[in-house]
C-alpha positions, 0 to 999 in steps of 0.5 A: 163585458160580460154576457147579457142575459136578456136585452128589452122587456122582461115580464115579473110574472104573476102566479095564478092561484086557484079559487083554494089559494094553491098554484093554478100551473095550468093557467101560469102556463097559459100566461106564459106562453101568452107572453111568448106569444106577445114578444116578451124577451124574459120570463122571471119567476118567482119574484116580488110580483110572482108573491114569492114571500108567500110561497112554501119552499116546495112551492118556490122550487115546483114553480121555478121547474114548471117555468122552466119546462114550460118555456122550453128554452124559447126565452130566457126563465130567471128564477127569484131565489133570493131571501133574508135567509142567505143559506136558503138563497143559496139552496134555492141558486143551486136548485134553479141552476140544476133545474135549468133557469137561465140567470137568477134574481138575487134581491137584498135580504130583507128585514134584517137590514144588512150593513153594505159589508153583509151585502158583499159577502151575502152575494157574494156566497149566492154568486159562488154557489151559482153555475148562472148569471146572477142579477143583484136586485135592489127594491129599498122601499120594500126590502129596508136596505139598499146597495150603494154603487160603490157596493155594485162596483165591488160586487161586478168583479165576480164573475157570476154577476152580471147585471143589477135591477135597480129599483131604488127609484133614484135616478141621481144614484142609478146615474152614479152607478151606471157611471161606475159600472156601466161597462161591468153590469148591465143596468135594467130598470125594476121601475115602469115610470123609469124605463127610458131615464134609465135605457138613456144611462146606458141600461139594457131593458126593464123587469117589469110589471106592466109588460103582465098586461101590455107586454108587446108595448113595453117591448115596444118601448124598449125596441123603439129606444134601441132603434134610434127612435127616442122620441117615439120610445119616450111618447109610449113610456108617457102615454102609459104613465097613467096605467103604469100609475094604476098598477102601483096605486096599492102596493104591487101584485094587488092591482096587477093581480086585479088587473090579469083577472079581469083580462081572465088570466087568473082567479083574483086571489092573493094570499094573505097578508096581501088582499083585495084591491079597493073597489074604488082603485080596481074601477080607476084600473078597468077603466084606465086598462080599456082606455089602452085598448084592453078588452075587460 
């Protein structure tokens, strides 16, 4: 088997913007070491909910550094450095080695909707080009296409691939993939509602959006699994199912985003085409995060 990058929790950080839209490093590493503080297991940076579509490449690269530096090798940094765009993944991997990430996170391009032959040869390039561990990243609903087990099984012979965040939200095919390369990647969830399902089919921990907000929880619910406590474990993912379904109840960072300006983390700001939560949504939250014990 090889390597594992991270075991547990990994949080899919925001990136604060100031009240002018440019990234606001001192409050993202405010937040990060928050994190730390709170038991997180990884940071990813630059990913879906860090609004890595909006970000200039020079911007993509500094805030990638600036995690890195800021952790200082207390926990795993792994960098998104995917795109549609396979050259720029591969320039964005061979930056985020240099800088020192720990692992890269690789999503499928996007938009141009890659037949399963491209997807070999595409993460293929990326894995080659990286000195780090890679994680595929499969989000179909937003990315129009989706990597196929036996597509993961093919890719898992590179050595630089050592892990998959399956987000496709089909337990039936994520089922079928843990059968198939459980013993050649690591499985984590890319989904809050599916953490335990998922931890139940051999996966290793979670990417996650919840962890932003309630990070010592959804530790907790990935320590309880492992320690054997199953029941405890599967009451917490439950318990937290309403809040989870809060923070997807408008397309993922914009309630995610509300709700860290709330907690006073960051400046509710979103960069456009993204924007504002609906009023009537952002209330459902506050209330749902207060119920949970949040001070907002």
């Amino acid at each position: 088997m090889k390597k594992t990058v991270f075991t547990g929790a990994a949080t899919a950080i925001i990136t604060p913007f100031d009240e002018n839209n440019n990234v606001d490093y001192d409050k993202l590493g405010k937040l990060i070491d928050w994190q730390i503080e709170k038991g997180i297991n990884a940071i990813v940076i630059c990913g879906t909910t860090g609004e890595s579509s909006t970000l200039t490449d020079d911007e993509h690269k500094e805030a990638i550094k600036f995690a890195v530096e800021r952790v200082n090798g207390r926990i795993p940094v792994i960098a998104g450095t995917g795109s549609n765009d396979t050259v720029y993944a591969v320039e964005l991997t061979k930056y985020a080695c240099e800088v020192g990430a720990d692992a890269m996170l690789v999503v499928t391009p996007y938009y141009n909707k890659a037949t399963q032959k491209g997807l070999i040869q595409s993460f293929t390039a990326i894995a080659d080009a990286s000195t780090k561990p890679v994680i595929l990243y499969n989000v179909p609903s937003r990315t129009g296409c989706n990597i196929q087990p036996a597509t993961a099984l093919a890719l898992a012979d590179h050595p630089n691939i050592v892990a998959i965040k399956e987000a496709c939200g089909n337990i039936s095919q994520i089922a079928e993939l843990a059968a198939l390369v459980g013993d050649k990647l690591d499985i984590y969830s890319g989904n809050d509602d599916q953490i335990v399902p998922i931890l139940s089919l051999g996966g290793k921990g979670v990417i996650s959006v919840l962890s932003n907000v309630m990070p010592e929880e959804t530790v907790a619910i990935c320590d309880k699994f492992f320690n054997g406590d199953v029941a405890g474990s599967r009451k917490l993912q439950l318990d937290l199912l309403p809040l989870v379904n809060a923070l997807f109840c408008e397309v993922n960072p914009i309630p995610v985003k509300a709700a860290m300006a709330a907690m006073g983390f960051c400046e509710n700001t979103l960069r456009l085409p993204l924007a504002p939560m609906d009023e009537k949504n952002e209330a459902m939250l506050l209330d749902l995060m207060r119920k949970n014990g949040i001070n907002v």
